[in-house]
MARBA-3410 file (N, C-alpha, C, O; in Angstrom, 1 decimal):
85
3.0,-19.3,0.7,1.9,-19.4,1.7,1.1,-18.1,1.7,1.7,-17.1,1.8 ~ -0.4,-18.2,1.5,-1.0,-17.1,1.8,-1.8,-16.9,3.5,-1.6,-17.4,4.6 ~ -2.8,-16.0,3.0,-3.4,-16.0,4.6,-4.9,-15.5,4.1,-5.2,-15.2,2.9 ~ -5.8,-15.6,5.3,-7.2,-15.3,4.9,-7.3,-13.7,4.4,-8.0,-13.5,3.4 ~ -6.7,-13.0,4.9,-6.5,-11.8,5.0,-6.1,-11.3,3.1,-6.5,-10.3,2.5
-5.6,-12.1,2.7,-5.0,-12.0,1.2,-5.9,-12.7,0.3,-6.1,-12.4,-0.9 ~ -6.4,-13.7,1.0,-7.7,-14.5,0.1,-8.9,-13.5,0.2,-9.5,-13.5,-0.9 ~ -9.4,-12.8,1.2,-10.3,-12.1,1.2,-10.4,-11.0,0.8,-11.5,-10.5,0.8 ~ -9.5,-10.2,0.3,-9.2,-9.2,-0.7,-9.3,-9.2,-1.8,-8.9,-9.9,-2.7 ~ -10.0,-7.9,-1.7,-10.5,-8.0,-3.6,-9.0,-7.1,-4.1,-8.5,-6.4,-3.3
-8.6,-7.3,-5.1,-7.7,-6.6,-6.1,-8.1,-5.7,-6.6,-9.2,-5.8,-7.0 ~ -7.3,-4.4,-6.7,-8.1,-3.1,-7.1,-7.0,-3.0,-8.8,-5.9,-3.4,-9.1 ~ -8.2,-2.3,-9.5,-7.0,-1.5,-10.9,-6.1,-0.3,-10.4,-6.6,0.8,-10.0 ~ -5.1,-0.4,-10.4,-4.3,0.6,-9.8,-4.8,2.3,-10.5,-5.0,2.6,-11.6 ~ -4.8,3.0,-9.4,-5.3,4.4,-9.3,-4.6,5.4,-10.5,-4.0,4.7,-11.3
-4.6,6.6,-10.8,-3.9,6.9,-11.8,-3.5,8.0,-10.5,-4.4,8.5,-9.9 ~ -2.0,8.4,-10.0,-2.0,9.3,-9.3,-0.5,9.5,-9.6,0.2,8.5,-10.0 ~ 0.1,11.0,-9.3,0.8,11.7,-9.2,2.4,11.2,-8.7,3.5,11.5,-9.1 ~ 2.0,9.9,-7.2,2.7,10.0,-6.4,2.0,10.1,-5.1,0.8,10.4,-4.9 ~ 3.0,9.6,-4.0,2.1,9.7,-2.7,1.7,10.9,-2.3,2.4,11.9,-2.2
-0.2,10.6,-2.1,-0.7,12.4,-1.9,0.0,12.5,-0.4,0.6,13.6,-0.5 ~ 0.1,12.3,0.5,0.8,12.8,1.6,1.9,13.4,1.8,2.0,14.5,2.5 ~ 3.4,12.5,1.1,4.1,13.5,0.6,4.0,14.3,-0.1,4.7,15.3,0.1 ~ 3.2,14.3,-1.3,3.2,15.3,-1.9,2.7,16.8,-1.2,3.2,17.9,-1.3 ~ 1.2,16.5,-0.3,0.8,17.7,0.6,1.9,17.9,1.4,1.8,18.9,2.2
3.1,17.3,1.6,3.9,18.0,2.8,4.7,18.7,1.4,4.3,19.9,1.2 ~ 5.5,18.4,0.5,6.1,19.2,-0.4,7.4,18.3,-0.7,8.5,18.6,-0.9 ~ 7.0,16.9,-0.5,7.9,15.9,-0.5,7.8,15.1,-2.0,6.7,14.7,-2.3 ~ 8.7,14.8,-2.5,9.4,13.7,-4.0,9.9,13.1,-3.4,10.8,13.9,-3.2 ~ 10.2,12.2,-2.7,11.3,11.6,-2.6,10.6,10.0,-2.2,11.4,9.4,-1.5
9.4,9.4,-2.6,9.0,8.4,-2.1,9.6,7.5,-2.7,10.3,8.0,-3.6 ~ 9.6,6.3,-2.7,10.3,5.0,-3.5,9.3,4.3,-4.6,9.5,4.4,-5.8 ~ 8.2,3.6,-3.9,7.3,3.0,-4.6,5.9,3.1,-3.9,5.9,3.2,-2.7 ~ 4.8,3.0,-4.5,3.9,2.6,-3.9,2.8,1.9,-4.0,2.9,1.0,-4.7 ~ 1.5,2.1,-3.0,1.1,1.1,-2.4,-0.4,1.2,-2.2,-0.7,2.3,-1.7
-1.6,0.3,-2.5,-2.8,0.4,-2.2,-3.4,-0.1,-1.3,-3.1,-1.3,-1.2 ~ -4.2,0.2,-0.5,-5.2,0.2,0.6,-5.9,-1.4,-0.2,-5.7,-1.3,-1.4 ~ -6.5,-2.3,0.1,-7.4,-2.9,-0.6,-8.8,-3.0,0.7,-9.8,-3.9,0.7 ~ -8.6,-2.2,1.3,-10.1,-2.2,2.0,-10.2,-0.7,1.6,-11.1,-0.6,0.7 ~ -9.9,0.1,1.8,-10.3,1.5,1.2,-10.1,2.8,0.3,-10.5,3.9,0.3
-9.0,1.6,-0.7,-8.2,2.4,-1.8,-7.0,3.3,-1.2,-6.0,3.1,-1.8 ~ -7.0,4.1,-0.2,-6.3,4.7,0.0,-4.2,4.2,-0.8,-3.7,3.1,-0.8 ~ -3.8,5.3,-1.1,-2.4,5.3,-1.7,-1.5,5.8,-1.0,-1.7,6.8,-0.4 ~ -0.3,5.1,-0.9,0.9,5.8,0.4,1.9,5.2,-0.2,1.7,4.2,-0.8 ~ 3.2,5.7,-0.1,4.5,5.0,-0.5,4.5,4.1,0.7,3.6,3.8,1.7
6.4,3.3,0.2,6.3,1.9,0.7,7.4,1.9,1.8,8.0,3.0,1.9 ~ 7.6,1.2,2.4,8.6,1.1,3.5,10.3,1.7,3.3,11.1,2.0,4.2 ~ 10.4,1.7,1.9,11.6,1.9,1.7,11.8,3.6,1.5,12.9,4.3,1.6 ~ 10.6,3.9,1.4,10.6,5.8,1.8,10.7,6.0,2.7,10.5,5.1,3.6 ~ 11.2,7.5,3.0,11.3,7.9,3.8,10.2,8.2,5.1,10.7,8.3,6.2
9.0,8.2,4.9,8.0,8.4,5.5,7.1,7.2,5.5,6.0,7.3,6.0 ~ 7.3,6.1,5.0,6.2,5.1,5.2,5.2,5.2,5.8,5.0,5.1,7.0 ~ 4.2,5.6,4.7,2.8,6.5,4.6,1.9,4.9,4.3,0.7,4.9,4.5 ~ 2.3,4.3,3.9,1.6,2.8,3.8,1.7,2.2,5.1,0.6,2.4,5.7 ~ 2.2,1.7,5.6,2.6,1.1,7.1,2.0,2.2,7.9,1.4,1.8,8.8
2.1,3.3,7.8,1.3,4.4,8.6,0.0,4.0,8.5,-0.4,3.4,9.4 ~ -0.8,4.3,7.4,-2.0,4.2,7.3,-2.7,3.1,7.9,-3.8,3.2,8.6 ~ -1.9,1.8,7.6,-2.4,0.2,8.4,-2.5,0.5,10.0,-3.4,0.1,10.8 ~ -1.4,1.3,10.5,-1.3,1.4,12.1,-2.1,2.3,12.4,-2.2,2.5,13.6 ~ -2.9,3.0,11.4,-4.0,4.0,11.8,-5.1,3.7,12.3,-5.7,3.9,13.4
-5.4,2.7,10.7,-6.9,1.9,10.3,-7.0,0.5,10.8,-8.0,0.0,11.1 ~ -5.7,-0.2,10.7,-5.9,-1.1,11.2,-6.1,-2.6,9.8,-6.4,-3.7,10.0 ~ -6.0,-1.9,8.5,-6.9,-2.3,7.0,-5.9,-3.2,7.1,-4.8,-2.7,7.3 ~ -6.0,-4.6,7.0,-4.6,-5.7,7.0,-3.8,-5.5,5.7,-2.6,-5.6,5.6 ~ -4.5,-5.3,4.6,-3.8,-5.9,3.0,-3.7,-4.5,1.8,-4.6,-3.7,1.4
-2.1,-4.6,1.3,-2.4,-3.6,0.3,-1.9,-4.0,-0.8,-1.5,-5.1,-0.6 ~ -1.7,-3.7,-1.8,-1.1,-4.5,-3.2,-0.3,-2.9,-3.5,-0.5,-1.7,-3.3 ~ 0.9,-4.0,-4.3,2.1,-2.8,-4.8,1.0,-2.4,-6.3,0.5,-3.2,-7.0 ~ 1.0,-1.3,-6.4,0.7,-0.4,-7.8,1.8,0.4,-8.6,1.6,1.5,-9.3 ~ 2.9,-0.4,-8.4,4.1,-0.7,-9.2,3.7,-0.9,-11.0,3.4,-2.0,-11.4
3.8,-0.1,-11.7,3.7,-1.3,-13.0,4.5,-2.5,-12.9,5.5,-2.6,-12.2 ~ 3.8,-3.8,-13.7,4.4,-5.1,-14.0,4.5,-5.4,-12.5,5.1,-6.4,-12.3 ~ 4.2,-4.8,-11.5,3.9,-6.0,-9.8,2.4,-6.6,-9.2,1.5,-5.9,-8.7 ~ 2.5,-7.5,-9.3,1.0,-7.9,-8.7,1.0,-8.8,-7.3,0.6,-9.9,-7.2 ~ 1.4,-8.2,-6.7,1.7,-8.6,-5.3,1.1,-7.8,-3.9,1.3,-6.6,-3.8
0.6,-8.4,-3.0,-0.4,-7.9,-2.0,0.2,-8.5,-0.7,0.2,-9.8,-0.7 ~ 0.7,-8.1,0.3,0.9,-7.8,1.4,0.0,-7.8,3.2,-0.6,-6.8,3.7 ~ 0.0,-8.8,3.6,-1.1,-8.7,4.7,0.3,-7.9,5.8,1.5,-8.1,5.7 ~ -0.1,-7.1,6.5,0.5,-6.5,7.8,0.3,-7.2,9.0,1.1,-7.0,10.0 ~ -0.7,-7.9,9.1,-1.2,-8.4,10.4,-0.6,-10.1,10.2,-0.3,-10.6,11.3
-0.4,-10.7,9.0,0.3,-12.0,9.3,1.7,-12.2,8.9,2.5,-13.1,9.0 ~ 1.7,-10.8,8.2,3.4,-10.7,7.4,4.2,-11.5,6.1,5.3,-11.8,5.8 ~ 2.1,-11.8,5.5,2.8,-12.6,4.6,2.8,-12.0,2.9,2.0,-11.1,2.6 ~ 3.5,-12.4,2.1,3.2,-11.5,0.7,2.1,-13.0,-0.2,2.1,-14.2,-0.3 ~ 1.4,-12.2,-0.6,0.6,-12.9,-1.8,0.2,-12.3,-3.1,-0.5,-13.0,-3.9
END
């Protein structure tokens, strides 16, 4: 099952980056996996870090949907209906 939230999302090409910049500005490795903004690109690890900087960002902005930028995952996430697409 999807949601409008997931249908209304554009799919981004995953970013070329380092690692999550937030842990990284604090002086942190230790993220798990991560995760794209699909309303404003923004990058954050995933719930399974220590810091869930992804779920942070949605509780910030409020942006419902992000897609894993996992290689080989193409899967997108609404926060507000809790569903995966």
């Amino acid at each position: 099952m999807t949601c409008a939230h997931i249908e209304a999302a554009e799919k981004k090409d995953a970013p070329e980056v380092d690692g999550c910049p937030e842990c990284l500005a604090m002086g942190f490795t230790d993220w798990v996996h991560l995760r794209q903004c699909l309303t404003c690109g923004h990058v954050a690890c995933c719930d399974s870090s220590p810091r869930r900087h992804a779920t942070q960002h949605f509780l910030t902005t409020h942006h419902p949907v992000m897609q894993s930028i996992e290689p080989g995952e193409f899967w997108r996430w609404c926060y507000l209906d809790e569903t995966i697409g």
